[in-house]
C-alpha positions as CSV (number, residue, x, y, z in Angstrom):
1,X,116.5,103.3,126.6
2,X,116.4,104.8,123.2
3,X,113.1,105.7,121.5
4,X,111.0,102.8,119.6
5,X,109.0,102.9,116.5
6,X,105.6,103.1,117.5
7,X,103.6,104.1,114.1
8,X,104.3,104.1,110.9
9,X,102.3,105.8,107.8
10,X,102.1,105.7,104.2
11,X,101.7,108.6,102.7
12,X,99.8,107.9,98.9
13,X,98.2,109.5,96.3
14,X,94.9,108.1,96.4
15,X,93.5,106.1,99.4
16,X,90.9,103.7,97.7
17,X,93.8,102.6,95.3
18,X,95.8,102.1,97.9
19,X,93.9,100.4,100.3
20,X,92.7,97.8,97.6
21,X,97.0,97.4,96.6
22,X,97.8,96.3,100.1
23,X,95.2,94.4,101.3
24,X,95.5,92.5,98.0
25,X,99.6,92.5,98.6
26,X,100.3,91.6,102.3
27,X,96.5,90.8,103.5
28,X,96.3,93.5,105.6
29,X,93.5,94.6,107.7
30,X,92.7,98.1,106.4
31,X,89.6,100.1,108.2
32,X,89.1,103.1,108.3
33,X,89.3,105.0,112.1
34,X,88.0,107.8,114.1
35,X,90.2,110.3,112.2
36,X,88.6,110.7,108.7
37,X,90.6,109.4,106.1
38,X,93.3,108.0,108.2
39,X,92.3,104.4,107.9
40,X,94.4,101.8,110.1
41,X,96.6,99.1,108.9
42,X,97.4,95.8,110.8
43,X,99.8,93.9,109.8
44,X,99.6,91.4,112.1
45,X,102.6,92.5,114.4
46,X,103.3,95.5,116.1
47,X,103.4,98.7,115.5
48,X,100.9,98.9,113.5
49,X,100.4,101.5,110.7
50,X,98.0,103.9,108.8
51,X,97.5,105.8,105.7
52,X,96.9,108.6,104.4
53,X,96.6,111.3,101.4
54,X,99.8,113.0,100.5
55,X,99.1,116.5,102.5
56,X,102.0,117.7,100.7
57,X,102.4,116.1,96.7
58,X,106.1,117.1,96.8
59,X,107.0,115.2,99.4
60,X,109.9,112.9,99.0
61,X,109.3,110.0,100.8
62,X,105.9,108.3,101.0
63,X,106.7,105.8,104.3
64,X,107.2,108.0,108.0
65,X,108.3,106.1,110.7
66,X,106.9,107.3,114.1
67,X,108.8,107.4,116.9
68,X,107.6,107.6,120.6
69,X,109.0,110.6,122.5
70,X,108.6,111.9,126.1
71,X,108.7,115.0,125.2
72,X,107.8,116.4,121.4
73,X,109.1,119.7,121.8
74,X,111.9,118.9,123.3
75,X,112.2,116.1,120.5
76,X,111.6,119.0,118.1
77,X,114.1,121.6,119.4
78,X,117.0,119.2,119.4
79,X,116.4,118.2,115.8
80,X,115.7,121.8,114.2
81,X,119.1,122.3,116.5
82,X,120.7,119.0,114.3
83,X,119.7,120.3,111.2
84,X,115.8,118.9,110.6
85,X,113.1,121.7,109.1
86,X,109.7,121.4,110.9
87,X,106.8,120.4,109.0
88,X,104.1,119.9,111.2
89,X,104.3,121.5,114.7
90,X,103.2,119.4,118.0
91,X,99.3,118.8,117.2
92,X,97.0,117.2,119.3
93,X,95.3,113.6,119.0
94,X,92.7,114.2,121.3
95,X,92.0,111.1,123.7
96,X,95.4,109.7,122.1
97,X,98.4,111.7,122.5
98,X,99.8,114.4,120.4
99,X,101.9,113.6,116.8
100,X,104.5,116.4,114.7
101,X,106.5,115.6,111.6
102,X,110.0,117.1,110.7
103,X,112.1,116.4,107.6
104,X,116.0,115.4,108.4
105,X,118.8,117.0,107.0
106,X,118.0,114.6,103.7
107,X,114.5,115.4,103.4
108,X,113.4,112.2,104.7
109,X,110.2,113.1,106.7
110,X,110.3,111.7,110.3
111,X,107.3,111.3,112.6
112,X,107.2,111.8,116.6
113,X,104.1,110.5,118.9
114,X,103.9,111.4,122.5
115,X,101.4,109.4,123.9
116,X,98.7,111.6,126.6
């Protein structure tokens, strides 16, 4: 079996702005979580979603799709191999799992999540 989407994020410029937009526009569910400003968004399906501050204001995209891996580093190695530039190495969730980020040979960043 391939690997699902298991998180998505939305990457915006201010957080109180946005939280306000799409609870107003879809009637989401927006609180904020254990992980300071990373507040979590249901939709009312799954996956679910979060959002967060721009870490990087140049980024191209503002939606990453996360996708569930066995394996990040292994994940990671055959995309830098493909063509992908790493932007955040594996980093740990603790109690959750462990989350990195590469951009694809477009620039569109793409999220992996290994669960614990």
């Amino acid at each position: 079996m391939g690997n699902p989407i298991v998180h998505w994020e939305l990457l915006v410029n201010d957080l109180e702005v946005a939280k306000k937009f799409y609870s107003a526009v879809f009637d989401w569910t927006i609180e904020e979580s254990s992980f300071p400003g990373y507040p979590m968004i249901q939709t009312g399906a799954e996956p679910n979603g979060a959002m967060m501050a721009k870490p990087d204001p140049d980024l191209k995209s503002a939606l990453t799709t996360y996708f569930g891996v066995d394996d990040i580093e292994e994940s990671l190695t055959k995309a830098v191999a493909a063509g992908a530039t790493l932007v955040v190495p594996r980093t740990p969730i603790p109690g959750v799992g462990y989350w990195a980020m590469f951009n694809d040979p477009d620039g569109i960043p793409i999220g992996l999540f290994q669960a614990e």
